[in-house]
N, C-alpha and C positions, 0 to 999 in steps of 0.2 A: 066203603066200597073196597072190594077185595082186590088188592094187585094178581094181574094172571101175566106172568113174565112171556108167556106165548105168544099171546097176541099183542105184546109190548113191540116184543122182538118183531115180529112181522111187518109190522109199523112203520118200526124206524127199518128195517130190512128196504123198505120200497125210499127213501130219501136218499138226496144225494147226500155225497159229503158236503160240500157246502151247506147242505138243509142242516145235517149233523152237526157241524162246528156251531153253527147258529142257534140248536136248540141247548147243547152242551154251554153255552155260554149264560142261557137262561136260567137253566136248572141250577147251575153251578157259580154259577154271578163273579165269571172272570172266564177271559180269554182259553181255549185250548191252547194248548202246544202242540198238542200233535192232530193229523189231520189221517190218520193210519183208522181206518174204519170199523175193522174189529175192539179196538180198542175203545173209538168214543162210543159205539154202541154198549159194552159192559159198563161204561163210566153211566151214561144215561140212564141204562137199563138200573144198576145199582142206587144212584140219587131219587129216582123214580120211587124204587120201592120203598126205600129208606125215605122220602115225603107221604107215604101211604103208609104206611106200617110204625113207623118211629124209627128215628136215629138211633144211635149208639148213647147210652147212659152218658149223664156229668162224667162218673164215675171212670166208667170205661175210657173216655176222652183223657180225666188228668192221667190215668196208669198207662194208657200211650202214647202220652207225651214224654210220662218218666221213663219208661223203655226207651224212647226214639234219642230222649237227650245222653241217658247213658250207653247207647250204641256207636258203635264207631262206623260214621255213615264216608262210603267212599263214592269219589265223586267222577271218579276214572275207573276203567277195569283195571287190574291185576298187571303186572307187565308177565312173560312165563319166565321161569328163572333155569339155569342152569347155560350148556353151549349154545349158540345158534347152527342151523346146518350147515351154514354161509360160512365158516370160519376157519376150514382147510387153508393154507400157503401155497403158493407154487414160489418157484425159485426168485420170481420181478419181486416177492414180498406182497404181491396184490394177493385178494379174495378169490378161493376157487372152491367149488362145491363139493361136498367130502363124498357127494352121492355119483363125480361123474370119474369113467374110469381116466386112466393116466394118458396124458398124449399121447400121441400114435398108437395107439386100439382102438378099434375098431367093435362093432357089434352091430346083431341083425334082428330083425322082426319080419316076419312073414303077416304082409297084409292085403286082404284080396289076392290072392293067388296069385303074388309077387313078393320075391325076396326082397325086402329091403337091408342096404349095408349103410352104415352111417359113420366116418372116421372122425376120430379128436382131434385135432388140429390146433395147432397154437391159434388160441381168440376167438375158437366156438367151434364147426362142426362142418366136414364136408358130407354132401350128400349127391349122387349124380353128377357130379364133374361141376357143383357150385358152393361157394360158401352160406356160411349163414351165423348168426352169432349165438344163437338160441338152441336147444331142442324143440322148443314149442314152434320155434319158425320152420322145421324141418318137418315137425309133427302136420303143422299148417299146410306147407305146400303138397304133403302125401296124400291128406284125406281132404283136403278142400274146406275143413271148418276150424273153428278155434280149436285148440287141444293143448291139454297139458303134455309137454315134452316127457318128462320124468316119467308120465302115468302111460303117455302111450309106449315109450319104451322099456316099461318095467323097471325103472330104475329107484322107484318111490321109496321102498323102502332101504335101502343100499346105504350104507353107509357105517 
């Protein structure tokens, strides 16, 4: 019987995940990990075919096992190296963002056909005659949704 990976897909397309995890564990004869649906679909859709068509050779199986043992397998990502952007001083010696400008300036954004001004203030930001600790809380109260501070005030790349 020929595998037709079309109407494979379709198939399992119409199961829940729950159906998924359950057939994934038949095919595969151990538990999922993960329960992310595009994924146990390729898993199934693959074991599938590979029980209709043949698996991978003896052969094939030991040369990747001796690649996988002499790989150097990481079990965590990467951390990034170099500064953080968090790593400016102010004079207390505490953490201050090398992206915002220096106390007492000030700067504006024109949003909805309103100026907005926004001052540095020692310990975050005034805006409207209120404090706030944040640009993203400033950002918040302006447009009524979550926002990123830095992006809505153009400050993302600066530094």
């Amino acid at each position: 019987m020929e595998f037709n990976s079309d109407e494979e897909r379709d198939a399992l397309q119409n199961l829940t995940v729950s159906e998924l995890h359950q057939k994934y564990g038949e095919l595969w004869k151990e538990e999922a990990r993960s329960r992310n649906r595009p994924y146990l679909i390729r898993r199934i859709l693959w074991r599938l075919q590979a029980n209709r068509e043949g698996d991978l050779t003896e052969r094939a199986r030991q040369r990747a096992t001796e690649l996988a043992d002499e790989a150097e397998v990481r079990t965590t990502p990467p951390r990034k190296l170099g500064p953080r952007k968090k790593q400016g001083h102010r004079a207390t010696g505490g953490l201050r963002d090398v992206r915002l400008p220096p106390i007492g300036s000030s700067f504006t954004r024109d949003y909805k056909d309103t100026r907005v001004v926004v001052n540095v203030v020692k310990g975050g930001f005034e805006y409207d005659g209120e404090r706030y600790k944040s640009l993203s809380a400033v950002a918040n109260v302006i447009t009524g949704t979550h926002t990123n501070g830095f992006r809505f005030f153009g400050l993302e790349g600066n530094s």
